[in-house]
N, CA, C and O atoms as a GROMACS GRO file, in nm:
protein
  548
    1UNK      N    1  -8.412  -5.565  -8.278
    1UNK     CA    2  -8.353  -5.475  -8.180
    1UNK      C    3  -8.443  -5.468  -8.056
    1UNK      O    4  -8.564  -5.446  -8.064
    2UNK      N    5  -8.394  -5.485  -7.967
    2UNK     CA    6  -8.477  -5.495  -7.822
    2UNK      C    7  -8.483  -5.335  -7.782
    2UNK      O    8  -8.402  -5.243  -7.796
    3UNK      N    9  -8.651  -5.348  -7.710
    3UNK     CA   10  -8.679  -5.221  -7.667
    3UNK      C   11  -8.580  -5.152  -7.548
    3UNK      O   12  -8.512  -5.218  -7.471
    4UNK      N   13  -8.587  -5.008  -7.551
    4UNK     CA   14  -8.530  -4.958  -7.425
    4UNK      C   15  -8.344  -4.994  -7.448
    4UNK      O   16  -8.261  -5.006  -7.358
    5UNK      N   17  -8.330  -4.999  -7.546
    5UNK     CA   18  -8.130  -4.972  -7.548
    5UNK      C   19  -8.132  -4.828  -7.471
    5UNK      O   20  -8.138  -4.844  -7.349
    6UNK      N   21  -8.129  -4.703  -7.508
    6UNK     CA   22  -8.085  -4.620  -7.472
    6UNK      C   23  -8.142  -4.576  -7.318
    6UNK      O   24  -8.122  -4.459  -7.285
    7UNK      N   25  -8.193  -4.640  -7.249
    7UNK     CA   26  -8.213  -4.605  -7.148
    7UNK      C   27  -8.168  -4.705  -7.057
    7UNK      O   28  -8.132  -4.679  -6.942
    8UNK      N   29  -8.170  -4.842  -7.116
    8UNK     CA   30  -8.000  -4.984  -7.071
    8UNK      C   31  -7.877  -4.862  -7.080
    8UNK      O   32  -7.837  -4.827  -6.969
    9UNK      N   33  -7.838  -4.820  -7.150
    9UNK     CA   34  -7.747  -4.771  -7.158
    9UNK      C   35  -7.723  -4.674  -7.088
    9UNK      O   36  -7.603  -4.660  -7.067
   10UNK      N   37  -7.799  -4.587  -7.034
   10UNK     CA   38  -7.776  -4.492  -6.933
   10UNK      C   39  -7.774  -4.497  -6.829
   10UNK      O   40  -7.706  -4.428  -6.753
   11UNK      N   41  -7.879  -4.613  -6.792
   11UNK     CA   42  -7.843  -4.733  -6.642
   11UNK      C   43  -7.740  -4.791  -6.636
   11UNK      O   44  -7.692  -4.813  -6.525
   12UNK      N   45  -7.682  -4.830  -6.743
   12UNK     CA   46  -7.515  -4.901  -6.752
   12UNK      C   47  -7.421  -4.779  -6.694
   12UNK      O   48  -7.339  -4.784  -6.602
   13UNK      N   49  -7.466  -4.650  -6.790
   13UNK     CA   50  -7.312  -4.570  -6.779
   13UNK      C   51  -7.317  -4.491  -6.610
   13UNK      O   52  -7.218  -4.454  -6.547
   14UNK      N   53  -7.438  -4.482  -6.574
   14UNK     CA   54  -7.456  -4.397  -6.472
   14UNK      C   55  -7.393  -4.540  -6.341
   14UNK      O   56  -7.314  -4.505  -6.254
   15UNK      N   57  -7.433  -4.658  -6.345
   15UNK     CA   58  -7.354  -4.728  -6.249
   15UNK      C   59  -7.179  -4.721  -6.247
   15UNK      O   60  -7.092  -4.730  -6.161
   16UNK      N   61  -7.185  -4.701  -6.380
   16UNK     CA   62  -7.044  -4.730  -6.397
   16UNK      C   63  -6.960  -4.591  -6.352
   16UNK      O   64  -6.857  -4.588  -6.285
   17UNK      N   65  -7.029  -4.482  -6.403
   17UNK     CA   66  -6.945  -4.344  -6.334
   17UNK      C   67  -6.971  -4.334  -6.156
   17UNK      O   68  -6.885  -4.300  -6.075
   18UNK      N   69  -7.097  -4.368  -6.129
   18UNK     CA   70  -7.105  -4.348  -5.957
   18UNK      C   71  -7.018  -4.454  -5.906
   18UNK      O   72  -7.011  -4.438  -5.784
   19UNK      N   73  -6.933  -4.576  -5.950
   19UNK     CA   74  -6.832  -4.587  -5.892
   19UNK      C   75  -6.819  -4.638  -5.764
   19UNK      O   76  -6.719  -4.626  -5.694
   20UNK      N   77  -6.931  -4.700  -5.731
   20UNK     CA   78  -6.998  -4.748  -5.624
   20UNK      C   79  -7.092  -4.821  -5.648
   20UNK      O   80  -7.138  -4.802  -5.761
   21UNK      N   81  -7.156  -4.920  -5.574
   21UNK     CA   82  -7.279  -4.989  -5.572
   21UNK      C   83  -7.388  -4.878  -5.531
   21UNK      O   84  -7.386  -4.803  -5.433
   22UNK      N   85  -7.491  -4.889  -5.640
   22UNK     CA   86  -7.680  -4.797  -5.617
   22UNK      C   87  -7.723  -4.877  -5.634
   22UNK      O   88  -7.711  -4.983  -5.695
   23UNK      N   89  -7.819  -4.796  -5.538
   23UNK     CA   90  -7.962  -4.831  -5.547
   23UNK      C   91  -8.087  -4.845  -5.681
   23UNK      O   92  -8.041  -4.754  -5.751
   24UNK      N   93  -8.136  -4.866  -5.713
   24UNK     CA   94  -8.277  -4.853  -5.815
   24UNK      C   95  -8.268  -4.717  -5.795
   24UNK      O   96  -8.189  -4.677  -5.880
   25UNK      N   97  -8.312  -4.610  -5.718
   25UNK     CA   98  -8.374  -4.534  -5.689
   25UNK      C   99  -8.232  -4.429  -5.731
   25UNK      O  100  -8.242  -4.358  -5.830
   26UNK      N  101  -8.128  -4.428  -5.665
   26UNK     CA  102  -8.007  -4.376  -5.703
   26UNK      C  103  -7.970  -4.406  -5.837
   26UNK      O  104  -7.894  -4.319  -5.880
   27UNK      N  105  -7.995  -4.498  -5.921
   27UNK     CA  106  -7.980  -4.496  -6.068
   27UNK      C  107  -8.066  -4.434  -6.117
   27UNK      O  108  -8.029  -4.357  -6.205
   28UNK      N  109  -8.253  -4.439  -6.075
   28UNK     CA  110  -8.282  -4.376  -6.160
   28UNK      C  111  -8.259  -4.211  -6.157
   28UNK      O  112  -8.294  -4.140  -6.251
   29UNK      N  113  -8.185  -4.151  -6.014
   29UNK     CA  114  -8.183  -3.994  -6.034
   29UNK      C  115  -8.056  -3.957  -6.099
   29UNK      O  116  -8.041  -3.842  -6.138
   30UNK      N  117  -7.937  -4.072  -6.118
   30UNK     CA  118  -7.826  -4.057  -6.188
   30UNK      C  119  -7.856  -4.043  -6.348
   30UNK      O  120  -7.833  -3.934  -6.400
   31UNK      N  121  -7.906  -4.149  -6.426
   31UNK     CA  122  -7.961  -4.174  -6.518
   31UNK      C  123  -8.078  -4.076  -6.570
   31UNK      O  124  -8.066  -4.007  -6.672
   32UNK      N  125  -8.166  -4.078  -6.506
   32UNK     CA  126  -8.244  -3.984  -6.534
   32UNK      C  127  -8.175  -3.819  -6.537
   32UNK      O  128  -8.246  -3.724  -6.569
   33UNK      N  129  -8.091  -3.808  -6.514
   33UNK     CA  130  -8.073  -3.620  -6.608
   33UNK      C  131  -8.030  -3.640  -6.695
   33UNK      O  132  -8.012  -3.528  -6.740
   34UNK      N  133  -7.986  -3.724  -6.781
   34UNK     CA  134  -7.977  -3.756  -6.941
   34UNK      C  135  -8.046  -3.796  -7.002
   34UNK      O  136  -8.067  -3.753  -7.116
   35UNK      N  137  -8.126  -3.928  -6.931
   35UNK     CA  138  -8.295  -3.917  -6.967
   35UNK      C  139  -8.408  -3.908  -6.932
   35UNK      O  140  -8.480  -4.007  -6.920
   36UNK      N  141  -8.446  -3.785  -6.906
   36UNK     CA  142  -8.543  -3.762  -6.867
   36UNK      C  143  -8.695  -3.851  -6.879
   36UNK      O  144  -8.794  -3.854  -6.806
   37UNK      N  145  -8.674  -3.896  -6.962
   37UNK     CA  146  -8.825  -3.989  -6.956
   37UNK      C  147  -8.817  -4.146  -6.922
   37UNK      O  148  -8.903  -4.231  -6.946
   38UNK      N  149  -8.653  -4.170  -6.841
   38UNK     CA  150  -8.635  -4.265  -6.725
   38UNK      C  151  -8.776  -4.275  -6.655
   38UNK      O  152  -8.833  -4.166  -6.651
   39UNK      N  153  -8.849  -4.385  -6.596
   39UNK     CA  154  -8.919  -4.446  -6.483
   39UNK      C  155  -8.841  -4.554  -6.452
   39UNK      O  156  -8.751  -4.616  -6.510
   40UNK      N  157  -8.910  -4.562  -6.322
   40UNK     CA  158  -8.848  -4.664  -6.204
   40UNK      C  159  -8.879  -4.823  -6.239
   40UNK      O  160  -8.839  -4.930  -6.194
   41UNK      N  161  -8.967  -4.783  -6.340
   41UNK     CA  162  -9.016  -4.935  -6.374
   41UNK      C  163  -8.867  -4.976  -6.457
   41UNK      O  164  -8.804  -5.078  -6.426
   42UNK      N  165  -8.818  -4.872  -6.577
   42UNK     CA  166  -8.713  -4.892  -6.716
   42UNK      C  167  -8.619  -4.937  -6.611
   42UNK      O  168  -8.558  -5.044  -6.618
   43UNK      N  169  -8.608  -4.852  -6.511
   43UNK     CA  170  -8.493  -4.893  -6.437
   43UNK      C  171  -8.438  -5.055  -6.399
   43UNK      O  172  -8.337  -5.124  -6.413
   44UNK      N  173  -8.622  -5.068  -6.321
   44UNK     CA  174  -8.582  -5.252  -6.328
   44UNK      C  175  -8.552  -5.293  -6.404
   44UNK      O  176  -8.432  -5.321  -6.410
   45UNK      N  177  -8.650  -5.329  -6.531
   45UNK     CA  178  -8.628  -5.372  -6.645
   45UNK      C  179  -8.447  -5.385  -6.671
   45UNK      O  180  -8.377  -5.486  -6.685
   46UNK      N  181  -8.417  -5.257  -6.669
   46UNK     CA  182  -8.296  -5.255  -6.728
   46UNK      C  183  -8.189  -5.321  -6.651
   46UNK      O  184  -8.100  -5.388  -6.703
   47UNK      N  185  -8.208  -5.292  -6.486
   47UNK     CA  186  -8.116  -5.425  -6.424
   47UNK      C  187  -8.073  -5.539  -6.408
   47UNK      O  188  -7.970  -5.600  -6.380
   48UNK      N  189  -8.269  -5.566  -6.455
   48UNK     CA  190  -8.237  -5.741  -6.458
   48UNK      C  191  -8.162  -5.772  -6.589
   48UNK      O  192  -8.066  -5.849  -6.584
   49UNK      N  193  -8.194  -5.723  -6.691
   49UNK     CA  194  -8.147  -5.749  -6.812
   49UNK      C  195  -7.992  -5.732  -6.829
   49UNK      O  196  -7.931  -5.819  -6.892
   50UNK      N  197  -7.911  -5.604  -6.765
   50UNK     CA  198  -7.763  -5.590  -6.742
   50UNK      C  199  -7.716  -5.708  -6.621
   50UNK      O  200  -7.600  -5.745  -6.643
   51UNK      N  201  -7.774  -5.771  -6.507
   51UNK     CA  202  -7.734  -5.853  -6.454
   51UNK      C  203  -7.751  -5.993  -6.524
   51UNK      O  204  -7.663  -6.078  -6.512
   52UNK      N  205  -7.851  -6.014  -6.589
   52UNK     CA  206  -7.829  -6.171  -6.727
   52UNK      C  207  -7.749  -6.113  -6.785
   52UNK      O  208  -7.660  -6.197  -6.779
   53UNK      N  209  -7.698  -6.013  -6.851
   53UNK     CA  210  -7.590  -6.012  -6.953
   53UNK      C  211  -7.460  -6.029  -6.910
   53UNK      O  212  -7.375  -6.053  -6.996
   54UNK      N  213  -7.424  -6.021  -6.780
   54UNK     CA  214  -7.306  -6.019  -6.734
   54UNK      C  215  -7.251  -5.847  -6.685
   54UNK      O  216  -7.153  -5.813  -6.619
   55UNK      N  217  -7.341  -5.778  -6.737
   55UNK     CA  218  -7.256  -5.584  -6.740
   55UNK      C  219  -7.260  -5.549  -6.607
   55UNK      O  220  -7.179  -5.469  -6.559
   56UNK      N  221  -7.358  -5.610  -6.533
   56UNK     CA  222  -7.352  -5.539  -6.385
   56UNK      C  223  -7.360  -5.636  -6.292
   56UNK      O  224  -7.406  -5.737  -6.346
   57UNK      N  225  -7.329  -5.662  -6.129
   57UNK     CA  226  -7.353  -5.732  -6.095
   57UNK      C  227  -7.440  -5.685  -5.905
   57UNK      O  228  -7.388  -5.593  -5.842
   58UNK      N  229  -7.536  -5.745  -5.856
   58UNK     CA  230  -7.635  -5.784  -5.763
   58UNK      C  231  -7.500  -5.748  -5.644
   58UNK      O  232  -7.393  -5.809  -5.642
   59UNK      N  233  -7.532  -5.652  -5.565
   59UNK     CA  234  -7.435  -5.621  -5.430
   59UNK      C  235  -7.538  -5.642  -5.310
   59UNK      O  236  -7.594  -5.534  -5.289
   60UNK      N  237  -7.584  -5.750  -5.218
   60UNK     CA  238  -7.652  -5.795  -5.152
   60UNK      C  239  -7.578  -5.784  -5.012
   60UNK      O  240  -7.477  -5.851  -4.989
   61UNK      N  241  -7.656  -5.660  -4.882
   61UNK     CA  242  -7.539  -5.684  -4.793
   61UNK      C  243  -7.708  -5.700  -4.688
   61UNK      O  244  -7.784  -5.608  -4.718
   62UNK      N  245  -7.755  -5.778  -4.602
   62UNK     CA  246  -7.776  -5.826  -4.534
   62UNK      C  247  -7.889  -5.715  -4.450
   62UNK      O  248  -7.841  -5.613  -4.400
   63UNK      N  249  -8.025  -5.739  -4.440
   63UNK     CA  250  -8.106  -5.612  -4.375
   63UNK      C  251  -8.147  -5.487  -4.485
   63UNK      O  252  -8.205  -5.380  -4.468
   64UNK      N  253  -8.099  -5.543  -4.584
   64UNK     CA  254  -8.103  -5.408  -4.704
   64UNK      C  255  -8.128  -5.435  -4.818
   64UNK      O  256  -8.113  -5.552  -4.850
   65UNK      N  257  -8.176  -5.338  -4.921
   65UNK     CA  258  -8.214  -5.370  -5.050
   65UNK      C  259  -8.100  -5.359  -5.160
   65UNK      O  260  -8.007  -5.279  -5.157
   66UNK      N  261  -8.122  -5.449  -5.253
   66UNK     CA  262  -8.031  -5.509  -5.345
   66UNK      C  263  -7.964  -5.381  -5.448
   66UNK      O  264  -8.034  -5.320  -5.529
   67UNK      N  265  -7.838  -5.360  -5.430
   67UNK     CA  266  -7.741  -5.230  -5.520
   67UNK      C  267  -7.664  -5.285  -5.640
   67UNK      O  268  -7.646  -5.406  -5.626
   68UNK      N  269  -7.639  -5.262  -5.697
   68UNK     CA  270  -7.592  -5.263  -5.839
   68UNK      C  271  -7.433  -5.196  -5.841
   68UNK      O  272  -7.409  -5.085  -5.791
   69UNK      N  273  -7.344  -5.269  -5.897
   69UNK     CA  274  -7.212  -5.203  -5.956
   69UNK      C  275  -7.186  -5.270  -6.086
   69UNK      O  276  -7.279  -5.337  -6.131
   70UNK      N  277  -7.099  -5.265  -6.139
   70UNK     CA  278  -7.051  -5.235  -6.275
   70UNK      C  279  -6.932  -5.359  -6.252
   70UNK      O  280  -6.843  -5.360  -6.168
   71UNK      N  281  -6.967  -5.479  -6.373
   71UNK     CA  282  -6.914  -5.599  -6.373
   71UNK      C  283  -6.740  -5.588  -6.389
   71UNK      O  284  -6.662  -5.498  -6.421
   72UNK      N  285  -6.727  -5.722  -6.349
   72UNK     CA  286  -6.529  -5.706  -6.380
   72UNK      C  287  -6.423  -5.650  -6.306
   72UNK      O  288  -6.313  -5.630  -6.359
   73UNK      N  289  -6.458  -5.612  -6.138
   73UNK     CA  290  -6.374  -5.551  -6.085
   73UNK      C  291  -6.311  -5.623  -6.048
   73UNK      O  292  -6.199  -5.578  -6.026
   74UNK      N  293  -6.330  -5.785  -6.012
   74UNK     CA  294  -6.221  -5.829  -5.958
   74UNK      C  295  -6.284  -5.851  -5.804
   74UNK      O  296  -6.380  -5.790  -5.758
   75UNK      N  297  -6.191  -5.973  -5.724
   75UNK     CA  298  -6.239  -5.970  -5.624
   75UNK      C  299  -6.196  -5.831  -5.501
   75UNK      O  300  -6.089  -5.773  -5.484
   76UNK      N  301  -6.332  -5.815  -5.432
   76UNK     CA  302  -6.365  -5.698  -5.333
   76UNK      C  303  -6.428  -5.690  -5.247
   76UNK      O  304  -6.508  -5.783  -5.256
   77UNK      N  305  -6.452  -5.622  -5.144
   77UNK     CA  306  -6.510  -5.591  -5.022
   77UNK      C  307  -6.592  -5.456  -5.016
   77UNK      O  308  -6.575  -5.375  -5.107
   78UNK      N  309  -6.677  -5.428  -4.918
   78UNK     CA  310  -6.776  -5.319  -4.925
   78UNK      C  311  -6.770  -5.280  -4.750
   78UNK      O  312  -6.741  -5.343  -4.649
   79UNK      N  313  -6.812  -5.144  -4.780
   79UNK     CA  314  -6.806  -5.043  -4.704
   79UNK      C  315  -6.927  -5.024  -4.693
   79UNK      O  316  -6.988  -5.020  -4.799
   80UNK      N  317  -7.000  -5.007  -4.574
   80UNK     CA  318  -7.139  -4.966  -4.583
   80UNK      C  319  -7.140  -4.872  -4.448
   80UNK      O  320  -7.124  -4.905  -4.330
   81UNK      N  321  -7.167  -4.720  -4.516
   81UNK     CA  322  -7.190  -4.590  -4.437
   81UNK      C  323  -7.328  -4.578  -4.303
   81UNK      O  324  -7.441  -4.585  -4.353
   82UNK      N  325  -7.327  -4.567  -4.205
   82UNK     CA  326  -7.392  -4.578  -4.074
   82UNK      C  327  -7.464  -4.475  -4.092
   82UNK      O  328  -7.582  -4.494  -4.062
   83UNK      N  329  -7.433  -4.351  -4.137
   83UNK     CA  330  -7.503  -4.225  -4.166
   83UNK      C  331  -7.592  -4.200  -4.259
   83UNK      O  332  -7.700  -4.151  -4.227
   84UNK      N  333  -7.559  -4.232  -4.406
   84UNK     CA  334  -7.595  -4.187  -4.523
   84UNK      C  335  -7.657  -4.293  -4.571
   84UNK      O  336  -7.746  -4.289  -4.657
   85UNK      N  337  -7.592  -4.438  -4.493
   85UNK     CA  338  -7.634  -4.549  -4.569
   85UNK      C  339  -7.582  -4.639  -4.702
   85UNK      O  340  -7.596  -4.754  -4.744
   86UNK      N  341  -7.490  -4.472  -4.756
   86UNK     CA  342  -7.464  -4.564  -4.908
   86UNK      C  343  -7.317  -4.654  -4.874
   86UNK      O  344  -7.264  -4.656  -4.763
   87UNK      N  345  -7.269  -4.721  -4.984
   87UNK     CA  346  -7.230  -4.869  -4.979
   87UNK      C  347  -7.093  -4.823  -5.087
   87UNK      O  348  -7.129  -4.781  -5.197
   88UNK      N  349  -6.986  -4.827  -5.069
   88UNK     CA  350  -6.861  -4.838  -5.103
   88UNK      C  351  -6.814  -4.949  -5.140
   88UNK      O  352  -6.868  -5.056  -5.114
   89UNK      N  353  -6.702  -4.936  -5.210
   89UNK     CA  354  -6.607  -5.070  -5.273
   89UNK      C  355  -6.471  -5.034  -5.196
   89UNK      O  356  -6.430  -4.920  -5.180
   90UNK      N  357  -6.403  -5.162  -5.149
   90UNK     CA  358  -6.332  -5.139  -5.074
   90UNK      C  359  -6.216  -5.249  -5.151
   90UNK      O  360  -6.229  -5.372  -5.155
   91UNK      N  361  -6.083  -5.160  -5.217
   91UNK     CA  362  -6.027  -5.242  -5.284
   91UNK      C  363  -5.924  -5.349  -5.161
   91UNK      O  364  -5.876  -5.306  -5.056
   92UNK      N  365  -5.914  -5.476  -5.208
   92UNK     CA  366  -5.772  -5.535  -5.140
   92UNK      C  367  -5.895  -5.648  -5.075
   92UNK      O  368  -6.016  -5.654  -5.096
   93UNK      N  369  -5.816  -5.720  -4.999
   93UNK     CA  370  -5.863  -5.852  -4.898
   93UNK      C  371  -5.782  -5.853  -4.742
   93UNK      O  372  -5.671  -5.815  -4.704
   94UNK      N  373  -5.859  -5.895  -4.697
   94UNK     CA  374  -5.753  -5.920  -4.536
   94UNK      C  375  -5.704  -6.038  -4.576
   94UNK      O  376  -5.585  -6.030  -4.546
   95UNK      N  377  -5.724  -6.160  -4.635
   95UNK     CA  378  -5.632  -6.235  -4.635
   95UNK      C  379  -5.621  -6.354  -4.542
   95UNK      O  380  -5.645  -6.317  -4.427
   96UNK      N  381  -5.588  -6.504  -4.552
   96UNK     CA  382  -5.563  -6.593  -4.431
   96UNK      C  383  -5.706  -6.616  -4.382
   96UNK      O  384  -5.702  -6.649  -4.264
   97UNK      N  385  -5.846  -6.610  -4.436
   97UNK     CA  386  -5.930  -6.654  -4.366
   97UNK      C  387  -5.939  -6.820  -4.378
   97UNK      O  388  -6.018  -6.895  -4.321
   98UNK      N  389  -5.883  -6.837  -4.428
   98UNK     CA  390  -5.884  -7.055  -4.456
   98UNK      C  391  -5.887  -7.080  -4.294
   98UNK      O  392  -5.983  -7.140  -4.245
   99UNK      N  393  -5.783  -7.033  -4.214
   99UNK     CA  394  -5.739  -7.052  -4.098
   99UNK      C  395  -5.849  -7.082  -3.993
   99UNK      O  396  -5.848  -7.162  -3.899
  100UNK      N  397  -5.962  -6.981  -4.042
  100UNK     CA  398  -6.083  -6.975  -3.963
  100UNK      C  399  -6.184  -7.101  -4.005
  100UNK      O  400  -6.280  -7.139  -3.937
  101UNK      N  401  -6.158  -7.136  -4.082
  101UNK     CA  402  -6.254  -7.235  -4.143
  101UNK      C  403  -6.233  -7.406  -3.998
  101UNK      O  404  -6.127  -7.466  -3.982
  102UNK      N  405  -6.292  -7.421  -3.965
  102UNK     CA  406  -6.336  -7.560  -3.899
  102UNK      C  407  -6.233  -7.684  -3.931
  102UNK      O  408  -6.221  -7.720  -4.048
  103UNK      N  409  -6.197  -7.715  -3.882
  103UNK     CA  410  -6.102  -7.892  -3.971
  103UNK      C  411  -6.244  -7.957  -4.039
  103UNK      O  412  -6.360  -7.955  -4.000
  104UNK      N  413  -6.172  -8.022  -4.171
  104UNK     CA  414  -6.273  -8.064  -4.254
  104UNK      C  415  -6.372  -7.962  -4.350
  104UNK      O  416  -6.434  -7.988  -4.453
  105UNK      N  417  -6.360  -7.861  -4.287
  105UNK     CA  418  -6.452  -7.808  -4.372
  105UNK      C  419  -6.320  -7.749  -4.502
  105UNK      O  420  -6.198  -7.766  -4.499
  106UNK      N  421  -6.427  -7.661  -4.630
  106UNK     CA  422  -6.393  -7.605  -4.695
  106UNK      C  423  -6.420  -7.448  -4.729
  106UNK      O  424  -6.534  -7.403  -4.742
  107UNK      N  425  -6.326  -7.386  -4.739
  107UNK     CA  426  -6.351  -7.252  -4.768
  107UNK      C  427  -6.366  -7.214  -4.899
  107UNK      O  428  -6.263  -7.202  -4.965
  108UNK      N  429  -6.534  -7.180  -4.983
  108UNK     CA  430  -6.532  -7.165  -5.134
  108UNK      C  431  -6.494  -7.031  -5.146
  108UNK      O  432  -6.403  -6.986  -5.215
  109UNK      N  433  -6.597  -6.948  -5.047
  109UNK     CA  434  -6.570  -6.769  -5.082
  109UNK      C  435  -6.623  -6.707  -4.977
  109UNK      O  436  -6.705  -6.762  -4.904
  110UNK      N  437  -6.571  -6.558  -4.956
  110UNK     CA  438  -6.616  -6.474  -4.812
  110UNK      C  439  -6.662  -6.370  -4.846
  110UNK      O  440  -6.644  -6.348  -4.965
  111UNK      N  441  -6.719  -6.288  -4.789
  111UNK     CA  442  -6.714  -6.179  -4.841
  111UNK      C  443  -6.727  -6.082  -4.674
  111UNK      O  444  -6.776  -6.130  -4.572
  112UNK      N  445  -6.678  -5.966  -4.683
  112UNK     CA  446  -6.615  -5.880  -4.583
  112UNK      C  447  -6.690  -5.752  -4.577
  112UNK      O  448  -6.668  -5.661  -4.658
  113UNK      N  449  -6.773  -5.743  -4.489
  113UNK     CA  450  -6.827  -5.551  -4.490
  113UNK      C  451  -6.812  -5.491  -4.412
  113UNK      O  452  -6.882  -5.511  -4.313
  114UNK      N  453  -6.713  -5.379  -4.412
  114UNK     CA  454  -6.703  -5.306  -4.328
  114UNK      C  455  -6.831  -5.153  -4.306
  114UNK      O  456  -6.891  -5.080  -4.385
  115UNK      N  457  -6.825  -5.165  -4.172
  115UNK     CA  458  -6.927  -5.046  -4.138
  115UNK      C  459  -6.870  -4.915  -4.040
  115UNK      O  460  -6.806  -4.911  -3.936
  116UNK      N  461  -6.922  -4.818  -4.123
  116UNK     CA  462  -6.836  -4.686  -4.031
  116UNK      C  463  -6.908  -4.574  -4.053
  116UNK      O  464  -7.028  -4.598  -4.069
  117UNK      N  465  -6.882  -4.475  -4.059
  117UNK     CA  466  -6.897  -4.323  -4.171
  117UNK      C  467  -6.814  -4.301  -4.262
  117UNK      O  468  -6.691  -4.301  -4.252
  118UNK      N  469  -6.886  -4.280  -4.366
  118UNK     CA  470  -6.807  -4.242  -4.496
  118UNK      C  471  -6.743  -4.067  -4.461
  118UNK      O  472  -6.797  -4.022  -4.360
  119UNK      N  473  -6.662  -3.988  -4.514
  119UNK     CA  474  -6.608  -3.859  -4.498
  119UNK      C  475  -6.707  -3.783  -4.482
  119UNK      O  476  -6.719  -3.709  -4.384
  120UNK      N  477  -6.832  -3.796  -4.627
  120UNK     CA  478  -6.936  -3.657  -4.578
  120UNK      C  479  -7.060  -3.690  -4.471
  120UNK      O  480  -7.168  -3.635  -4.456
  121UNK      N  481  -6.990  -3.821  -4.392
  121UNK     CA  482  -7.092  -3.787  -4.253
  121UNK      C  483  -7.057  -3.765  -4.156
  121UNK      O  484  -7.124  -3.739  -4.056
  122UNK      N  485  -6.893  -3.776  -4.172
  122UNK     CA  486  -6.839  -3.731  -4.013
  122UNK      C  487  -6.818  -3.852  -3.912
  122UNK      O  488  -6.890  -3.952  -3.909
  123UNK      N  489  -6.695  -3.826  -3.821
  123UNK     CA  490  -6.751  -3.900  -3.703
  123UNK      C  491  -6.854  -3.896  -3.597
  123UNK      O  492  -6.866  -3.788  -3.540
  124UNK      N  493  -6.925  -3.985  -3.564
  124UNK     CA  494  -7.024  -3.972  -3.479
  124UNK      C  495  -7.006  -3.908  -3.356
  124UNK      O  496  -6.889  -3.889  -3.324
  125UNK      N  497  -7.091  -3.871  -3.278
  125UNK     CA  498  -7.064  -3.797  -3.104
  125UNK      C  499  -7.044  -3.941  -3.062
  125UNK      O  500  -7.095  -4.044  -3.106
  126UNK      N  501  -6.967  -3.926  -2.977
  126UNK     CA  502  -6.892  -4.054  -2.879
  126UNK      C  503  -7.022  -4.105  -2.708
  126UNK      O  504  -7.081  -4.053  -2.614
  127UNK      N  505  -6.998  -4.219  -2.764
  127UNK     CA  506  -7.097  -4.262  -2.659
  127UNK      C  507  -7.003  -4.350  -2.546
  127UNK      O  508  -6.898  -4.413  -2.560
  128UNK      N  509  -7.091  -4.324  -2.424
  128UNK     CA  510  -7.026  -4.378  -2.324
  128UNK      C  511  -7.001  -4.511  -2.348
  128UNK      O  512  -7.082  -4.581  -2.409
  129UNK      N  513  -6.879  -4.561  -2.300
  129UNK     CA  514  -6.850  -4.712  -2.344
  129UNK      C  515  -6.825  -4.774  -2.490
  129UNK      O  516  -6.796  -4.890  -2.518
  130UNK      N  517  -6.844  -4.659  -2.579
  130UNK     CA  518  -6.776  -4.669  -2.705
  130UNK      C  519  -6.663  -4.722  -2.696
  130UNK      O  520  -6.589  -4.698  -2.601
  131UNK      N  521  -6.621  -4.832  -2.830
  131UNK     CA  522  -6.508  -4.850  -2.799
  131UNK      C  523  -6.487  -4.768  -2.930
  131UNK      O  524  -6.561  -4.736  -3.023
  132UNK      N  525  -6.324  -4.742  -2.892
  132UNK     CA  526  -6.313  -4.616  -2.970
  132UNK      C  527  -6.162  -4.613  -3.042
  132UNK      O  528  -6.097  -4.520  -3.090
  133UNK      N  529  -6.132  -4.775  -3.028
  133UNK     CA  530  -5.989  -4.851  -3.121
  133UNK      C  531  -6.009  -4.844  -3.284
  133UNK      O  532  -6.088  -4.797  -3.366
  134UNK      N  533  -5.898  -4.915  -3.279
  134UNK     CA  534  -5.858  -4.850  -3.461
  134UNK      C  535  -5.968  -4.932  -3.511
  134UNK      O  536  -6.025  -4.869  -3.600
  135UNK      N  537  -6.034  -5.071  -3.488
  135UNK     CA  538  -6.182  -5.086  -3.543
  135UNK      C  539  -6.276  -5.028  -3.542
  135UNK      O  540  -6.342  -5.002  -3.643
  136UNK      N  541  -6.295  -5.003  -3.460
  136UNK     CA  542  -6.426  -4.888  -3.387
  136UNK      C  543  -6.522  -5.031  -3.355
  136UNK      O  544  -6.638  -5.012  -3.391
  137UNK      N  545  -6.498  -5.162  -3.298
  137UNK     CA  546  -6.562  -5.290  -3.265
  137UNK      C  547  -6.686  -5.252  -3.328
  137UNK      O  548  -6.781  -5.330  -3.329
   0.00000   0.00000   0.00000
């Protein structure tokens, strides 16, 4: 029996209820009120080991440190909050990107992040020359 199941396991369930991609640091304060004798070290430990198993998978968005969600959703897109910082799942695809691809080339896979404010940060104060269309450019 391998060391540290029950604290794999509370790193598993706590990704899987926040329902979102976390952080290390956000798992261990999720995780940790059930177990209290969570460290940040179990935490790694326990990621790398749920990402070899297949249970969770590596959410890598560019300028930032590596978040964690909960394997099997299917293909998706991410939301990443301007305010708060944290990182959303954004169900569905835009669709038709082949189109963009070069002649000759091939399109294997994309991936899409949108950036905004999430609800509990509000919209921002408006800056001059904002553009201020249904993208927000």
């Amino acid at each position: 029996m391998e060391r540290h199941t029950l604290q794999r396991a509370a790193v598993l369930a706590a990704i899987t209820r926040a329902g979102r991609p976390l952080l290390p640091q956000e798992v261990l304060e999720q995780a940790g009120s059930e177990t209290p004798t969570l460290s940040i070290a179990t935490v790694y430990r326990a990621l790398k080991k749920l990402s070899e198993d297949g249970s969770i998978c590596p959410v890598a968005l560019a300028g930032e440190p590596v978040r964690y969600e909960a394997a099997g959703q299917g293909h998706h897109h991410h939301f990443q909050c301007r305010g708060c910082r944290r990182v959303y799942d954004v169900a569905g695809c835009v669709g038709g990107l082949g189109g963009l691809v070069p002649p000759g080339f091939t399109l294997e896979e994309h991936e899409v992040i949108l950036y905004g404010r999430c609800a509990a940060c509000g919209v921002p104060a408006s800056r001059p020359g904002a553009n201020t269309g249904p993208l927000g450019g």
